[in-house]
C-alpha positions as CSV (number, residue, x, y, z in Angstrom):
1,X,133.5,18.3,162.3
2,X,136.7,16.2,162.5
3,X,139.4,16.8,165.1
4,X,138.8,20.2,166.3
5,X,142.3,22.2,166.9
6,X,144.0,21.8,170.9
7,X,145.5,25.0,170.7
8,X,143.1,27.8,172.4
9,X,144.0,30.3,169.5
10,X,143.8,27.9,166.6
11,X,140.2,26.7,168.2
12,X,139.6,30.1,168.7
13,X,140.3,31.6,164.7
14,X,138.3,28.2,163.5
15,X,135.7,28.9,165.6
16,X,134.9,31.8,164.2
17,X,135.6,30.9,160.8
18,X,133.0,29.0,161.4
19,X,130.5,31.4,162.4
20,X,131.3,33.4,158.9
21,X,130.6,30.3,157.1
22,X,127.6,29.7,158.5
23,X,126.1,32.6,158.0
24,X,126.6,32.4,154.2
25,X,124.8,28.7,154.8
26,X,122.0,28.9,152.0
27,X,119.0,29.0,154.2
28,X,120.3,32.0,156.2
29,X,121.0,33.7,152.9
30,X,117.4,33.1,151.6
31,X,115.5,33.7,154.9
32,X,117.2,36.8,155.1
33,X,116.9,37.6,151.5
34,X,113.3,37.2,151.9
35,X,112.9,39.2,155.0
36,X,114.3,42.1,154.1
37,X,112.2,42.2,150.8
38,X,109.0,41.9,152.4
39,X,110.3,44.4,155.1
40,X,111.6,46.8,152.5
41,X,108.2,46.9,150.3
42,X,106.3,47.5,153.7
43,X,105.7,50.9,155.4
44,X,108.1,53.7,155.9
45,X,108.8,52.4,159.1
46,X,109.6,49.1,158.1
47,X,111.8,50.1,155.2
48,X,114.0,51.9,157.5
49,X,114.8,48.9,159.3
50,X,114.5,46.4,156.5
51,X,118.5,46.8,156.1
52,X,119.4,45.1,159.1
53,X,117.3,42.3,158.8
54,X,120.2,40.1,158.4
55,X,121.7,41.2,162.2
56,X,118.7,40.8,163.7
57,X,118.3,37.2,162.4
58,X,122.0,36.5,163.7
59,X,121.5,38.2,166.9
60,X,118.3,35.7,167.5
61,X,120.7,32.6,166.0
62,X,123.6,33.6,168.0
63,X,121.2,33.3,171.4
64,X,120.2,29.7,170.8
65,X,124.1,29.5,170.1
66,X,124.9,31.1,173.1
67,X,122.7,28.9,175.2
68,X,123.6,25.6,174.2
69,X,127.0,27.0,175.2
70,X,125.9,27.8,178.1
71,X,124.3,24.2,179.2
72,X,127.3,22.1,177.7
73,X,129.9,24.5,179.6
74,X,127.9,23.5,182.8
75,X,127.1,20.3,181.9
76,X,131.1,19.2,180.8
77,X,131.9,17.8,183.7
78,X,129.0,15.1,183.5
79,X,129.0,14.6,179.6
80,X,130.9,13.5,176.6
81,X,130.2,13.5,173.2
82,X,128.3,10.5,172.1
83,X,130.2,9.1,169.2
84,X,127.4,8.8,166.6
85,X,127.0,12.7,167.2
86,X,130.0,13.6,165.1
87,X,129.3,11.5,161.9
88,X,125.8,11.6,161.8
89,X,125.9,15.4,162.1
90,X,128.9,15.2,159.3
91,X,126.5,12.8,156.8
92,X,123.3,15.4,157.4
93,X,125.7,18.5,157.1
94,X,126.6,16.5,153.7
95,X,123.2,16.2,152.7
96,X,122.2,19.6,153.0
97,X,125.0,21.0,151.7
98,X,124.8,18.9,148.3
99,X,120.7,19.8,148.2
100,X,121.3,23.1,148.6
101,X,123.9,23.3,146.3
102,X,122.0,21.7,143.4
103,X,118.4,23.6,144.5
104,X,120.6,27.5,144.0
105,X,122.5,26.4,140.9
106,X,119.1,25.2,139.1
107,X,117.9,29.1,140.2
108,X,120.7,30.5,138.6
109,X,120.9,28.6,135.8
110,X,117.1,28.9,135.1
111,X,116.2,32.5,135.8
112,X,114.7,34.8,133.2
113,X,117.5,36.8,131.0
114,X,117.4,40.2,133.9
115,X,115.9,38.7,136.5
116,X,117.5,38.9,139.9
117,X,118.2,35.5,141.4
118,X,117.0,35.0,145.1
119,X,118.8,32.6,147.2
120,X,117.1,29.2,147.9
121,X,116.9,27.7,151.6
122,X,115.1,24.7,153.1
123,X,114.2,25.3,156.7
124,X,111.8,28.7,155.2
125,X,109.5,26.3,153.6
126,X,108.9,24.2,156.9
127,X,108.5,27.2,159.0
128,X,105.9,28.9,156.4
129,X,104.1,32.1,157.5
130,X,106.6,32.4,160.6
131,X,109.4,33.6,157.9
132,X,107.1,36.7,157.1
133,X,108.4,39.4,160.0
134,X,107.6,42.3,160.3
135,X,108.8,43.7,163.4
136,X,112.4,43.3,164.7
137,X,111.8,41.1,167.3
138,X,110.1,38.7,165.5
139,X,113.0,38.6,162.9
140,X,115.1,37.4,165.8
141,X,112.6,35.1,166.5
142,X,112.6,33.6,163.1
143,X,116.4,33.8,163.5
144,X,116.5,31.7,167.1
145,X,114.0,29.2,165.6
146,X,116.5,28.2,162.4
147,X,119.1,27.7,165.0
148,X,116.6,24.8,166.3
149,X,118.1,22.2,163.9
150,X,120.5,19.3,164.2
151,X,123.3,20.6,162.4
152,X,123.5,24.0,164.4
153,X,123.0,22.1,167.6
154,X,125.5,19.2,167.1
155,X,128.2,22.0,165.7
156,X,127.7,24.3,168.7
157,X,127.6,21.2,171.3
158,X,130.9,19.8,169.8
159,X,132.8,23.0,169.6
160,X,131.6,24.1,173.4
161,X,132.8,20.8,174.8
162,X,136.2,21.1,173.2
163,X,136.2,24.7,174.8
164,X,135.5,22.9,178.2
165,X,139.1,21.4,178.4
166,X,140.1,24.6,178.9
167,X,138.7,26.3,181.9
168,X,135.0,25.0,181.1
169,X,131.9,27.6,181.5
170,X,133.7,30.5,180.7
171,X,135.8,29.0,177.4
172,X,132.5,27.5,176.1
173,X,130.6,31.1,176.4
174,X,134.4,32.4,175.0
175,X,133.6,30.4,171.6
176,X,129.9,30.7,171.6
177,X,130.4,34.8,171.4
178,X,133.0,34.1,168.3
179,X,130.9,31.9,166.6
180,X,127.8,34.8,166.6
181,X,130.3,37.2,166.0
182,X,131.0,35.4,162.3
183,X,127.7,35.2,161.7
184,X,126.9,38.2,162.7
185,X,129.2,39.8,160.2
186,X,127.6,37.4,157.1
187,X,124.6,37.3,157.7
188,X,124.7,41.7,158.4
189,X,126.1,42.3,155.1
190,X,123.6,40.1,153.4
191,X,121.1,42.2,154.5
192,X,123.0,45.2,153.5
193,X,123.5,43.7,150.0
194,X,120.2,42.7,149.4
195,X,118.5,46.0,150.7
196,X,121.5,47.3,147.8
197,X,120.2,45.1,145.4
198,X,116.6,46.0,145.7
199,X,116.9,49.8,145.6
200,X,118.6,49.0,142.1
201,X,116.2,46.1,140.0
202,X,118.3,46.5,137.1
203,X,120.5,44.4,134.8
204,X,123.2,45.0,136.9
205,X,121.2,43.4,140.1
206,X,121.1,40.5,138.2
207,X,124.2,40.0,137.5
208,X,125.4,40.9,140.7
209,X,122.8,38.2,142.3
210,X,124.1,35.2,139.7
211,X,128.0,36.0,140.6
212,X,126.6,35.4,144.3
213,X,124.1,32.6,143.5
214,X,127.1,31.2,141.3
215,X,129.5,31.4,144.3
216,X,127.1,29.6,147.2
217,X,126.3,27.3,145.0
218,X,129.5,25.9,144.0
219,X,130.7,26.5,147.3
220,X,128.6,24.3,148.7
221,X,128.5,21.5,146.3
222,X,132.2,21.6,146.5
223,X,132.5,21.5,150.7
224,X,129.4,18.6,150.4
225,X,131.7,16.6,148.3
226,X,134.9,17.0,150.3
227,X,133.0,16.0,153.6
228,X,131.6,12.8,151.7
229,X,135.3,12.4,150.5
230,X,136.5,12.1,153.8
231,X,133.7,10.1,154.9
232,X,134.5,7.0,152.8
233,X,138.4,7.4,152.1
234,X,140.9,7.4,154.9
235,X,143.3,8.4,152.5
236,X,141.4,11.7,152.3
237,X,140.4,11.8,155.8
238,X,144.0,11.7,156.6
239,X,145.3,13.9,154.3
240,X,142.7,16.9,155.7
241,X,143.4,16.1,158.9
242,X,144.8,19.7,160.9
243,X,143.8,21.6,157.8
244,X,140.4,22.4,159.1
245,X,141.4,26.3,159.8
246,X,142.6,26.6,156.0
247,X,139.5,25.0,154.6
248,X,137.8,27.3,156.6
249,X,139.3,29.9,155.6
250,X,139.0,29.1,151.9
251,X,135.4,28.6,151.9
252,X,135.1,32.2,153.4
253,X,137.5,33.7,151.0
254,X,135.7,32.4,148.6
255,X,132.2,33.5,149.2
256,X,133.7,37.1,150.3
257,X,135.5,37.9,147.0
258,X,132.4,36.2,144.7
259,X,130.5,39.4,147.4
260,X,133.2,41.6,147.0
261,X,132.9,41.3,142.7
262,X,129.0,41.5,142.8
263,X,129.5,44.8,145.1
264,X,132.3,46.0,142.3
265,X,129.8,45.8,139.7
266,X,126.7,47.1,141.3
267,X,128.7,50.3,142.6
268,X,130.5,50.9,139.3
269,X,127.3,50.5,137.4
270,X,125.7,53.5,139.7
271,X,128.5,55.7,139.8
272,X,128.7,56.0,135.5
273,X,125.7,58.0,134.8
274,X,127.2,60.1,137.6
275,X,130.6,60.4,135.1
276,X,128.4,60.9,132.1
């Protein structure tokens, strides 16, 4: 994360950008794909629920957010950001991105002529069985114990201590709540979509599921490539420099109208044997 903003409301807005794009992060899409497709084949009682899988998982995210927060608001006063933290955090941010980016465009690209494409993560295959909820609390859990990774806990420490020149505790809680609150409204209507998508294992699923495979895909490939970019050319480094809220905002704009298309076609799909 390179030169967060000074300005309270411009930290503020990124901030939150940032929680929406994290919650379209590949892994969250996938983990909460899966959860609410294991939760939505199980009983009654757990199809009810199997909807908001995705809010559940943010909710538990957002509280390991929350706390680190917490302990770097108090902690301000005695601590500063070591300076390996931001580039090694950028370089395994980079890594991710581009592996995850390459892992969801081979699905797409190689999935059966009407088959729905499932988004592909990398944490669910190191925490195993522990992905398989099936109660809401443990679907937090699962949520808290994906924000147990460098890249969440660098980018929440890094955003919370720049919150600390203003007022500390309180300001670092202040950005903490934003940040969940993005996420929060991703990772939600992933659950939605893919409850959506299940209830209709059609043609149009699929192509609904490649338009958003498509999308997080080349979203991600594209942001890994500008981060390396700026890594190794000043030039580039200097030229994104302050533009952090508009990237931000593009990557979010992007993944929400690639959403908003797949929604389109799934809705008008349903709605013509209606006309018929």
């Amino acid at each position: 994360m390179h030169d967060l903003p000074t300005d309270w409301t411009a930290l503020a807005a990124l901030v939150f950008l940032l929680g929406l794009k994290h919650g379209f992060d590949a892994d969250h899409l996938a983990t909460i794909d899966g959860l609410t497709r294991l939760n939505a084949r199980a009983a009654e009682r757990g199809a009810r629920w199997a909807r908001w899988c995705g809010m559940l998982f943010s909710l538990g995210h957002g509280a390991v957010v929350l706390a680190i927060a917490a302990a770097v608001g108090l902690a301000s006063e005695r601590w500063t950001t070591p300076e390996w933290l931001d580039a090694t955090g950028a370089w395994i941010s980079i890594g991710f991105l581009a592996t995850l980016g390459l892992v969801n465009l081979r699905a797409v690209l190689t999935a059966a002529p009407g088959q729905v494409v499932a988004p592909v993560g990398l944490k669910g295959r190191f925490f195993g069985r522990l992905t398989r909820a099936r109660h809401p609390v443990a679907v937090a859990g699962v949520g808290a114990l994906f924000a147990l990774s460098f890249d969440t806990v660098s980018q929440s420490a890094l955003f919370a201590l720049t919150a600390t020149q203003f007022g500390g505790l309180a300001h670092a809680l202040a950005l903490g709540a934003l940040f969940v609150a993005g996420m929060l409204v991703t990772d939600g209507l992933n659950g939605l979509w893919i409850a959506r998508l299940i209830a209709r294992a059609d043609q149009i699923a699929a192509l609904a599921s490649r338009i958003m495979g498509l999308a997080v895909a080349s979203v991600s490939l594209l942001v890994a490539g500008f981060g390396l970019a700026r890594m190794v050319s000043p030039w580039v480094d200097a030229w994104g420099e302050g533009k952090e809220l508009a990237f931000g905002a593009a990557v979010v704009a992007a993944i929400a109208l690639a959403y908003a298309v797949g929604r389109r076609v799934a809705l008008r799909a349903q709605a013509a044997p209606a006309r018929a």
